[in-house]
N, C-alpha and C positions, 0 to 999 in steps of 0.2 A: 634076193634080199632087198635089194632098191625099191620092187614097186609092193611089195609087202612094207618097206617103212614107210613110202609113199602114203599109202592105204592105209594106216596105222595114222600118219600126220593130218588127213583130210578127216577122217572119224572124229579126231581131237578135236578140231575146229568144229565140228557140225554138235558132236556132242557137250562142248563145254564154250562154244561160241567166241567169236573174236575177241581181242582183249577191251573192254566197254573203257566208253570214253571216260578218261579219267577227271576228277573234279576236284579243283584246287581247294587247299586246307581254307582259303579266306572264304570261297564261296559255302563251304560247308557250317566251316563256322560262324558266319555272316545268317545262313541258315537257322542254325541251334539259337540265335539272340532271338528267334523271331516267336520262344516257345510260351510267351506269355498270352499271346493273342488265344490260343486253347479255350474253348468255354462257347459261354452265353453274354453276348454284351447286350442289353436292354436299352433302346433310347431315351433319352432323356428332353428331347426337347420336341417333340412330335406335338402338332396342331391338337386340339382338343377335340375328343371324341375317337384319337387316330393313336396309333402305334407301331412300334416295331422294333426291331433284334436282328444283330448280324450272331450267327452260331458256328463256331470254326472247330475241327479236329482233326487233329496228327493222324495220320494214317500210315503216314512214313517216314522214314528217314531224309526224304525229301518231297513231302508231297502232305499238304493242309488242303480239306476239303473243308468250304462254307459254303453258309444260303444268308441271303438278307431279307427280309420278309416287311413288307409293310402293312400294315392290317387297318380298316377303319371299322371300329367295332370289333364284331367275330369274324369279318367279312376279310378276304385277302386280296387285295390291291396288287400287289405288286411282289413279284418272286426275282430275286438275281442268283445264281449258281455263281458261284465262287469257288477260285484254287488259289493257294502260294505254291508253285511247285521249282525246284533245279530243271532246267533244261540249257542244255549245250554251254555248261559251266559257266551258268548265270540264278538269279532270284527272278522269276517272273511272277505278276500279280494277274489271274485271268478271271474277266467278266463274261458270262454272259447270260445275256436279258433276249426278252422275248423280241426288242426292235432290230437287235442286230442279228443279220444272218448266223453271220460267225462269232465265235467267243473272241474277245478282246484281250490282247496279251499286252501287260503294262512291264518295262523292265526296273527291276532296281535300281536305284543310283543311290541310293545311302540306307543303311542300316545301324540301328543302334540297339540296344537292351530295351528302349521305350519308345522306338518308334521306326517308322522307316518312309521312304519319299518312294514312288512306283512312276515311270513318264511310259507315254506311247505319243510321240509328238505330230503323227501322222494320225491320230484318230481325232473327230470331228469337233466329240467334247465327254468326256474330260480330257486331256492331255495331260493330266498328272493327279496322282492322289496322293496322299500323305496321314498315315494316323500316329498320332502322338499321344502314346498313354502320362497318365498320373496316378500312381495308384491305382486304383480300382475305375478311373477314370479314362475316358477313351473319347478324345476330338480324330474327328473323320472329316477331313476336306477334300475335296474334287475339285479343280480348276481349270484355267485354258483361257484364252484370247482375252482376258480381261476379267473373266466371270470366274467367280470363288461360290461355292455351297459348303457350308460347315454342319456335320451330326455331331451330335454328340450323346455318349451311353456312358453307362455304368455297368461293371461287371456282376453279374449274378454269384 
């Protein structure tokens, strides 16, 4: 009877997997604030002749996939892949562009209903993003060592 329970207890585990890391009710819910970013945000303040759009979608219950696209004309300049996703019961904001090897992982440090702050204070630059909506309205900052860059869009 021992190595039939045994054999019984090892099957459990393989077939329904160890118990998954559990994630605290703030990080969850700290999550759910972040459901407004959803959509098509269009920029607003792009050089003449040029344009662009960050496009964000749920995909999960912890997991937003985006693209930022800059266009000059019909022409595409410039692609970034974008995620917000939970990992190891945390908000991380991940870039990645075609200059960095690897995707760039920003962690959360503040979350609200209209906006939230992402740092990675070990990468080159940005070391910190932040987007702050207004309504229908969306400032996009990037900064580090001194240096600030501000977008700003309007939601579709």
């Amino acid at each position: 009877m021992g190595l039939k329970m045994s054999i019984f207890c090892f099957l459990s585990l393989v077939c329904y997997g160890l118990p998954a890391q559990s994630i605290s009710k703030k990080t969850t819910d700290d999550f759910s604030k972040l459901k407004w970013i959803e959509g098509t945000w269009t920029r607003t303040d792009s050089k003449p002749g040029r344009s662009g759009f960050e496009s964000w979608q749920r995909i999960s219950s912890h997991e937003f996939l985006g693209k930022g696209v800059a266009l000059k004309g019909a022409d595409t300049l410039f692609v970034e892949k974008l995620k917000i996703e939970i990992r190891d019961n945390a908000i991380y904001y991940v870039s990645d562009v075609p200059e960095n090897p690897q995707p760039v992982s920003f962690k959360f440090t503040k979350v609200s209903s209209s906006g939230f702050v992402c740092e990675n204070l070990n990468h080159d630059f940005p070391k910190k993003i932040e987007y702050q909506r207004s309504g229908k309205s969306l400032k996009a900052t990037i900064s580090g060592d001194g240096k600030s860059i501000d977008y700003s869009f309007v939601k579709k």
